[in-house]
PABABA-537967 format. One record per residue: residue number from 1; residue in three letters; x, y, z of N, C-alpha, C in turn. Coordinates in steps of 0.05 Angstrom, whole numbers, always signed. Example, Ala and Ser with C-alpha at 12.3 -4.5 7.8 and 13.67 -1.06 7.14 Angstrom:
# residues 2
n / res / n.px / n.py / n.pz / ca.px / ca.py / ca.pz / c.px / c.py / c.pz
1 / ALA / +264 / -114 / +156 / +246 / -90 / +156 / +264 / -66 / +156;
2 / SER / +257 / -45 / +142 / +273 / -21 / +143 / +258 / +1 / +157;
//
This chain:
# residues 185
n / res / n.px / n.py / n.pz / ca.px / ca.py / ca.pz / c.px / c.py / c.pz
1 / UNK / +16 / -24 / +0 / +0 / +0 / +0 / +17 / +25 / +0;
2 / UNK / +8 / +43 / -13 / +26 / +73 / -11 / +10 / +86 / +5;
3 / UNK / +30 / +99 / +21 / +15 / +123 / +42 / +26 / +150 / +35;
4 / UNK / +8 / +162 / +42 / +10 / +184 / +34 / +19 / +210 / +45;
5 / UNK / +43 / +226 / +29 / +55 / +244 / +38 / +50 / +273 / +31;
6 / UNK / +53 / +293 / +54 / +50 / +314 / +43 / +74 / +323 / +37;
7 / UNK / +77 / +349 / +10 / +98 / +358 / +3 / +109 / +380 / +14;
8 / UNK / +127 / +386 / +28 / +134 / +420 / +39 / +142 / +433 / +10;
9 / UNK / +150 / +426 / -9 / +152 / +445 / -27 / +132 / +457 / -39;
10 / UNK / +134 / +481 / -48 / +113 / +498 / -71 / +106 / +483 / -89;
11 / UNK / +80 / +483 / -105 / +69 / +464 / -124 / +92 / +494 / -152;
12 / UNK / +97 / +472 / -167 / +114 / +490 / -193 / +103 / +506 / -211;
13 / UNK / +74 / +512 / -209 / +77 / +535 / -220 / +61 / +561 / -193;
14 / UNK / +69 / +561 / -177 / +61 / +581 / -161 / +84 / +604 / -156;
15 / UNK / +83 / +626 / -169 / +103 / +649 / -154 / +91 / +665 / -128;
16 / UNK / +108 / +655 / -111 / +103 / +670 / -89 / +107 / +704 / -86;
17 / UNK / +122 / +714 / -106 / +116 / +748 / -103 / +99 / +757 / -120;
18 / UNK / +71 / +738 / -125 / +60 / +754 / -147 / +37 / +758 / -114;
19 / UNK / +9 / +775 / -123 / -16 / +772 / -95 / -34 / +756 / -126;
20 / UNK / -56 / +751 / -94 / -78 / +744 / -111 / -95 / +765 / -121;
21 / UNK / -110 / +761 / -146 / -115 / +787 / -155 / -151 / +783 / -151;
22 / UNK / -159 / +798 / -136 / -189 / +795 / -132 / -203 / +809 / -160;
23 / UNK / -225 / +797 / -174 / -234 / +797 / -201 / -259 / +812 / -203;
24 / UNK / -261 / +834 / -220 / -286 / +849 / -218 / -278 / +880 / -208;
25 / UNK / -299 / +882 / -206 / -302 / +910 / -190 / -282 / +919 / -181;
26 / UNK / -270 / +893 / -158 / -265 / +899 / -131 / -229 / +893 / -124;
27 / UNK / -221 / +891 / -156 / -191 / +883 / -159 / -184 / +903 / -146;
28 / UNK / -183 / +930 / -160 / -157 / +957 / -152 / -173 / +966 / -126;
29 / UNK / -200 / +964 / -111 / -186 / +976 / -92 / -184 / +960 / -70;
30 / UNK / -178 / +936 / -73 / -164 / +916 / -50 / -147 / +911 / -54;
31 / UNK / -125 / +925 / -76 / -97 / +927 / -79 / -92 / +953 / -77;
32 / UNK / -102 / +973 / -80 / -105 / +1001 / -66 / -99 / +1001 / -31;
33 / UNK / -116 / +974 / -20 / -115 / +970 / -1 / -79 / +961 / +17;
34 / UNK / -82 / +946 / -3 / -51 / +931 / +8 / -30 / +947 / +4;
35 / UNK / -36 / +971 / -25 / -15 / +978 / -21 / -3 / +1000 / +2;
36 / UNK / -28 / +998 / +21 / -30 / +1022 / +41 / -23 / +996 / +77;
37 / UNK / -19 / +980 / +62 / -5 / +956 / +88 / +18 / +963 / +98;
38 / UNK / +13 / +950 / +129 / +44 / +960 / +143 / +61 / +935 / +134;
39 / UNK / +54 / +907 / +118 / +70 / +889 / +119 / +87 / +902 / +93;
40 / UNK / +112 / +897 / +92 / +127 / +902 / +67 / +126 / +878 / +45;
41 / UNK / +113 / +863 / +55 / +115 / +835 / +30 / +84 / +836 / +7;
42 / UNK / +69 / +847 / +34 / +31 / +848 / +27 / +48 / +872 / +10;
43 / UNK / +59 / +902 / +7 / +56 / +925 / -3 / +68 / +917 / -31;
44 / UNK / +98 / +892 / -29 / +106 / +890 / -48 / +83 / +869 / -71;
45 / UNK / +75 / +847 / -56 / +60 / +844 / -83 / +34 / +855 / -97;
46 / UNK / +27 / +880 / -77 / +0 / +893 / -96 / +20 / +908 / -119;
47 / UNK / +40 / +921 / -117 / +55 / +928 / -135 / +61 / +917 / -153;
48 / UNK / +69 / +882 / -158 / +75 / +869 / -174 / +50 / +862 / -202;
49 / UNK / +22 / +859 / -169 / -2 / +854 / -190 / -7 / +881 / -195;
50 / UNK / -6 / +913 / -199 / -11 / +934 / -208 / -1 / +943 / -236;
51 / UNK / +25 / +930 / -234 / +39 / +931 / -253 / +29 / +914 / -280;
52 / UNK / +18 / +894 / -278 / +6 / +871 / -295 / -25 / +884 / -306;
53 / UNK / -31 / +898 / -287 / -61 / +916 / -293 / -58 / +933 / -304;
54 / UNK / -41 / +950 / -295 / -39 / +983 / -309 / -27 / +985 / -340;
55 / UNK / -35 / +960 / -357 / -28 / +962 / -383 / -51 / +963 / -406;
56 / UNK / -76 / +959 / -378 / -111 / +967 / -389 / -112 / +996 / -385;
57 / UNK / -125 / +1014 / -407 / -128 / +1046 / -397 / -150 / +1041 / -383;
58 / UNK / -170 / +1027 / -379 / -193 / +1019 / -362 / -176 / +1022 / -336;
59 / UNK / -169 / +1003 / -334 / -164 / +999 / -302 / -137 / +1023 / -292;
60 / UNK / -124 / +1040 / -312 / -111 / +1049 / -301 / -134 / +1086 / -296;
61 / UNK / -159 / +1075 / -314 / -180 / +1107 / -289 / -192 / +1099 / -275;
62 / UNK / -196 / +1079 / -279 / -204 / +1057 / -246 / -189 / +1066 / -225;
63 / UNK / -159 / +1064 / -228 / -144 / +1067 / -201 / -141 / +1096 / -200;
64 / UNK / -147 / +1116 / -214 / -142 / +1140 / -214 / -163 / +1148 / -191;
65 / UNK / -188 / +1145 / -200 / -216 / +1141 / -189 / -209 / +1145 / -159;
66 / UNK / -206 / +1109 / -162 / -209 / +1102 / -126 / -186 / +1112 / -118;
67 / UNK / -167 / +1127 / -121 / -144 / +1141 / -106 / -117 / +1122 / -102;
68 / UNK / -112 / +1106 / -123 / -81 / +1101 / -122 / -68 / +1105 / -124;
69 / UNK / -68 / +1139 / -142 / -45 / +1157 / -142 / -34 / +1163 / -116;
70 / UNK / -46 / +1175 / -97 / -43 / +1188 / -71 / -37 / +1148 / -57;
71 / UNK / -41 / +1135 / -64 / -23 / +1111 / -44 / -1 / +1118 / -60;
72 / UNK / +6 / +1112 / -82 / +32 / +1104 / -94 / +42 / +1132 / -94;
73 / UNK / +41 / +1153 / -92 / +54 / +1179 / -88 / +71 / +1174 / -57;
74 / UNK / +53 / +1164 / -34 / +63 / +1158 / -6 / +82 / +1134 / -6;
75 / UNK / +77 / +1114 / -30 / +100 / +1092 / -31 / +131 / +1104 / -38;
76 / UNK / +134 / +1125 / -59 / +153 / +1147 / -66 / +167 / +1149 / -44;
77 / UNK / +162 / +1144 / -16 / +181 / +1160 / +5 / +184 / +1137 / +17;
78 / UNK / +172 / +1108 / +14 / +195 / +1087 / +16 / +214 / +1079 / +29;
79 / UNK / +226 / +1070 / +56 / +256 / +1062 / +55 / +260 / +1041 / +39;
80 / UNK / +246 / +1024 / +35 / +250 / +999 / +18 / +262 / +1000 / -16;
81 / UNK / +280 / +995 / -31 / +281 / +1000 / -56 / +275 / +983 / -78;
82 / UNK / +259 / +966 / -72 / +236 / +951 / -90 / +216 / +956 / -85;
83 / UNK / +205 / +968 / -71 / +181 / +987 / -65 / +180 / +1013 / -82;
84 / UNK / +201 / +1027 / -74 / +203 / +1048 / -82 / +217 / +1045 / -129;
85 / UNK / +232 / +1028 / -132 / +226 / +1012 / -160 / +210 / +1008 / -175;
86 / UNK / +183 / +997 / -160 / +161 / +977 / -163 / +145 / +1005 / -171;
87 / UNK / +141 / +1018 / -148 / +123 / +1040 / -154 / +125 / +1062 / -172;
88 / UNK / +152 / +1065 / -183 / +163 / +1092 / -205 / +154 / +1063 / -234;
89 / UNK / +158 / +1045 / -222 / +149 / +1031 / -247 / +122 / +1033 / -259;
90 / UNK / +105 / +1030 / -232 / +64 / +1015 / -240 / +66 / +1061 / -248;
91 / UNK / +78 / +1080 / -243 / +64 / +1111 / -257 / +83 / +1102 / -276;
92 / UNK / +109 / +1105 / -284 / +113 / +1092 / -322 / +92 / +1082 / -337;
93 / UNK / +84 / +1058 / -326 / +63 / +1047 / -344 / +39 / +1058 / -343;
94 / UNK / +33 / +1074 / -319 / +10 / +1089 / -325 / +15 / +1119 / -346;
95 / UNK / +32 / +1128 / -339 / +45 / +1143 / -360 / +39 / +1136 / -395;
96 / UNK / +37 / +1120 / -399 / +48 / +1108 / -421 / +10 / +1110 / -432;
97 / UNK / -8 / +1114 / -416 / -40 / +1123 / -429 / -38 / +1153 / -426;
98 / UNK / -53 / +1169 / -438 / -65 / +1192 / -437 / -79 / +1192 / -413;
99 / UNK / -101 / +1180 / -405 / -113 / +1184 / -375 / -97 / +1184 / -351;
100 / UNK / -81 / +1171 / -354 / -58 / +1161 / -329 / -43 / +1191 / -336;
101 / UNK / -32 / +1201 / -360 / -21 / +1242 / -355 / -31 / +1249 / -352;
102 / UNK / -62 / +1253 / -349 / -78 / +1269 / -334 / -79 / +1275 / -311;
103 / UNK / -78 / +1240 / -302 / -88 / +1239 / -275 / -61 / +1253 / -261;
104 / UNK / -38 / +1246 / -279 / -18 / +1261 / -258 / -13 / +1289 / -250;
105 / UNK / -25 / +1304 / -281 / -30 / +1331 / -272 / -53 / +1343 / -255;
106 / UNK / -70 / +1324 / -259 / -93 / +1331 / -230 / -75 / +1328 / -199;
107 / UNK / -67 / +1303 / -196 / -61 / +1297 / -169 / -31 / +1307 / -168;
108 / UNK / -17 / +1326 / -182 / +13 / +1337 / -174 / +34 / +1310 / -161;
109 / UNK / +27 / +1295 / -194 / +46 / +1267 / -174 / +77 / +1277 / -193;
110 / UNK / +69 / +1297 / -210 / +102 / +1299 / -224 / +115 / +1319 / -197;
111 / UNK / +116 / +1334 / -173 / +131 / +1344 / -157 / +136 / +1323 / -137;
112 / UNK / +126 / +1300 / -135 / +128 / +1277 / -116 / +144 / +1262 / -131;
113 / UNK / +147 / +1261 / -153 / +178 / +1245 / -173 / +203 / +1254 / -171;
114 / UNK / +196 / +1282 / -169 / +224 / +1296 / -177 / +238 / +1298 / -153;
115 / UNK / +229 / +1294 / -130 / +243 / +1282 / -108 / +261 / +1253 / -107;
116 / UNK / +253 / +1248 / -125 / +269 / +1216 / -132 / +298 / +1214 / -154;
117 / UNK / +289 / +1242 / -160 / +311 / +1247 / -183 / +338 / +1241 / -172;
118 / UNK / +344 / +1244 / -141 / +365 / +1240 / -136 / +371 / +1208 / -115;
119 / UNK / +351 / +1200 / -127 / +350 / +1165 / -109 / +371 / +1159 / -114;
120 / UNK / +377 / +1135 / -100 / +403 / +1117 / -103 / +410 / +1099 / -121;
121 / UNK / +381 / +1090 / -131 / +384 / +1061 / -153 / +372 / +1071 / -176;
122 / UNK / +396 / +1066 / -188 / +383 / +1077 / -213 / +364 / +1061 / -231;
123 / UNK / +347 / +1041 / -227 / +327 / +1028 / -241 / +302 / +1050 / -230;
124 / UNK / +296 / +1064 / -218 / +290 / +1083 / -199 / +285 / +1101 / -218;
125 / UNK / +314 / +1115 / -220 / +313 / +1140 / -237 / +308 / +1129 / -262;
126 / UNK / +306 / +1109 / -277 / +311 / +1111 / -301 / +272 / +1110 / -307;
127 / UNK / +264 / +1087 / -290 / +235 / +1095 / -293 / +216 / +1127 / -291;
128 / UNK / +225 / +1135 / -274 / +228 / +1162 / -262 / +227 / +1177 / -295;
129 / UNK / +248 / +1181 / -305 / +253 / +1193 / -326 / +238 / +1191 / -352;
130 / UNK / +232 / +1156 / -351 / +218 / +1148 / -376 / +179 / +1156 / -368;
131 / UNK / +176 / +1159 / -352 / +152 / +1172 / -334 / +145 / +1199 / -342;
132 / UNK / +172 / +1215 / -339 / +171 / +1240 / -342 / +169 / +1247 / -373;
133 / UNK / +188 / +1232 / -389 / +185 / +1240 / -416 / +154 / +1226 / -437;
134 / UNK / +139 / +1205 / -427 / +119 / +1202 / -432 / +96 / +1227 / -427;
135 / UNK / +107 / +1235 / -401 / +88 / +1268 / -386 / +91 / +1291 / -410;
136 / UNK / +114 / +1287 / -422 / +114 / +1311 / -432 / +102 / +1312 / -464;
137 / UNK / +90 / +1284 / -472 / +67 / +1290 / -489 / +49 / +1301 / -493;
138 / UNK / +43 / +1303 / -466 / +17 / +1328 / -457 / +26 / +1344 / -456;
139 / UNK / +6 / +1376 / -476 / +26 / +1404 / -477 / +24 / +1405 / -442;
140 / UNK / +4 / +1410 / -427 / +6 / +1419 / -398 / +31 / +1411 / -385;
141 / UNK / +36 / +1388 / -386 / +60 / +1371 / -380 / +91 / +1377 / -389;
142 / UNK / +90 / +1380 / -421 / +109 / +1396 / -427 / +125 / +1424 / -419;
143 / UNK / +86 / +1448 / -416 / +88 / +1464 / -405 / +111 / +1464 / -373;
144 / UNK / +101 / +1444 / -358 / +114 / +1447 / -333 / +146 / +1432 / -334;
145 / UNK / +150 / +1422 / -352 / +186 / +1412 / -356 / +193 / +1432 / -368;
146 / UNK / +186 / +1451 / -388 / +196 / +1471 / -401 / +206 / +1492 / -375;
147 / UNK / +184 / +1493 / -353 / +182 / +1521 / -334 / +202 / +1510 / -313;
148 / UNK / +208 / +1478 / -314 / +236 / +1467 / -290 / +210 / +1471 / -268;
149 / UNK / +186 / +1464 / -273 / +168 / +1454 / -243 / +173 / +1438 / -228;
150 / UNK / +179 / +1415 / -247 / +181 / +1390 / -233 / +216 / +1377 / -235;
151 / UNK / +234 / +1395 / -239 / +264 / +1387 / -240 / +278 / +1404 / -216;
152 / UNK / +284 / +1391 / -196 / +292 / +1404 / -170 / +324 / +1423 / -182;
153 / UNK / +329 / +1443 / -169 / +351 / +1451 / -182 / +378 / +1443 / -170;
154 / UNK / +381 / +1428 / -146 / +407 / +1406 / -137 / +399 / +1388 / -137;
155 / UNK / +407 / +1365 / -130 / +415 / +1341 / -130 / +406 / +1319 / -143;
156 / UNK / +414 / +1331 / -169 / +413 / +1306 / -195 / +423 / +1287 / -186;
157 / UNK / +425 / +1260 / -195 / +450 / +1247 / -199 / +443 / +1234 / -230;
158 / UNK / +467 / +1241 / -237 / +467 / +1241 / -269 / +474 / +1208 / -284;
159 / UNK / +467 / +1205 / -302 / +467 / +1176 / -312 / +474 / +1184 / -340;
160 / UNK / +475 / +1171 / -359 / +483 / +1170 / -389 / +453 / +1174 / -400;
161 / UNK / +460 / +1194 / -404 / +441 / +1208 / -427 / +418 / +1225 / -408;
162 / UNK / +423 / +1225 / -381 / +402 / +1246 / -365 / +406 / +1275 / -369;
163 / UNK / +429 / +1291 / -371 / +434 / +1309 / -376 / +421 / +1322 / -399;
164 / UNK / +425 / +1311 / -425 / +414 / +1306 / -445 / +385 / +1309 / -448;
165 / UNK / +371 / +1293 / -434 / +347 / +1298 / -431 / +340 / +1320 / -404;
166 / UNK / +351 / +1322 / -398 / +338 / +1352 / -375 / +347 / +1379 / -397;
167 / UNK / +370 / +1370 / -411 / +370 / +1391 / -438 / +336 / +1401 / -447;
168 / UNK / +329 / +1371 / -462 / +315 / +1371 / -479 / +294 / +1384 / -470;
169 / UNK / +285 / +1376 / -440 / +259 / +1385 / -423 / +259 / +1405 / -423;
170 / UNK / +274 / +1415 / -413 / +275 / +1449 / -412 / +283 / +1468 / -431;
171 / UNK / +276 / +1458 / -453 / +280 / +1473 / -480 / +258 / +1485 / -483;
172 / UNK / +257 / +1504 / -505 / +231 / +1518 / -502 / +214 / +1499 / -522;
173 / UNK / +195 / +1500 / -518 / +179 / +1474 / -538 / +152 / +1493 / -553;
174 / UNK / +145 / +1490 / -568 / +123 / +1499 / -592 / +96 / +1495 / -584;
175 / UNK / +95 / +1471 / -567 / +64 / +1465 / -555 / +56 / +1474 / -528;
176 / UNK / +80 / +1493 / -516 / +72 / +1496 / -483 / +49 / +1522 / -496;
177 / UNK / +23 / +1512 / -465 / +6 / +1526 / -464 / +8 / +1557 / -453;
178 / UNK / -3 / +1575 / -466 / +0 / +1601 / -453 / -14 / +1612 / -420;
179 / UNK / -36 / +1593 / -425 / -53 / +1606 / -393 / -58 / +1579 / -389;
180 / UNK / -63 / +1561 / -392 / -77 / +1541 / -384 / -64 / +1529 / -360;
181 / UNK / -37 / +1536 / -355 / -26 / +1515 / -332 / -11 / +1544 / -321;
182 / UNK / -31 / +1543 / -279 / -19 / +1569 / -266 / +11 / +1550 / -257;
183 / UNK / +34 / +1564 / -264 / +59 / +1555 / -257 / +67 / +1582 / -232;
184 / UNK / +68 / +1561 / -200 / +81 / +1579 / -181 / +104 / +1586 / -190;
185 / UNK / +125 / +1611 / -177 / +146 / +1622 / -179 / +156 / +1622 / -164;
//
């Protein structure tokens, strides 16, 4: 007769840093949820599954909606740096729709980036950057890289080809708006 054993290993196809993704409605804001967790493992995998979502423009005004900007703006300050990775990543890809540059110029998440400009890891900055230059498709957006809103004036830390592009940003550009965007001084 065979008896029967249990296995301590993981069944092979389970990744343990992905979450489970609740279906419907009620996906983004119970990953909205987590990502506002004190555990660092719960925060890291709503980030992992955000990232896999935010490639629908649906679900990325879904999360605008229910307020994931303002979590993932508060993930930005981070000690963790796959946290703080994870999250310059899931606004890239929101970046990367028209609704998602909106939403950033509604909720002022481009002055909550440019604090990162001088992070330590540069997978960080480089998202960061590719974030920013997606932003600047939108004239409003443009408008405010042209005016150095959102480019702190110390502590770059410079990479291959950043300079270059903070050139480019702050060039004068053809599509910045004349009144439409009040720029403080």
């Amino acid at each position: 007769m065979a008896d029967a054993r249990i296995s301590t290993y993981l069944p092979p196809n389970v990744n343990p840093a992905q979450a489970a993704i609740a279906y419907g409605c009620r996906a983004l804001p119970k990953l909205n949820e987590e990502l506002q967790a004190d555990d660092l493992l719960t925060r890291q995998k709503a980030l992992m599954a955000l990232c896999d979502l935010m490639h629908d423009p649906e679900h990325v005004y879904t999360a605008i909606r229910i307020g994931c900007l303002e979590s993932l703006k508060a993930l930005l300050r981070d000690t963790n740096d796959l946290v703080r990775i994870k999250t310059t990543e899931v606004l890239y890809i929101m970046a990367t729709h028209n609704v998602g540059r909106e939403g950033f110029l509604q909720h002022s998440v481009i002055q909550a980036l440019s604090f990162l400009m001088s992070d330590p890891r540069s997978a960080c900055r480089e998202n960061l950057y590719a974030a920013l230059r997606h932003l600047a498709q939108v004239p409003a957006g443009s408008y405010l890289h042209v005016r150095g809103v959102c480019i702190p004036p110390s502590g770059l830390r410079a990479g291959p080809g950043f300079e270059m592009a903070l050139r480019w940003l702050r060039a004068p550009h053809p599509r910045a708006p004349t009144t439409a965007v009040q720029v403080q001084s």
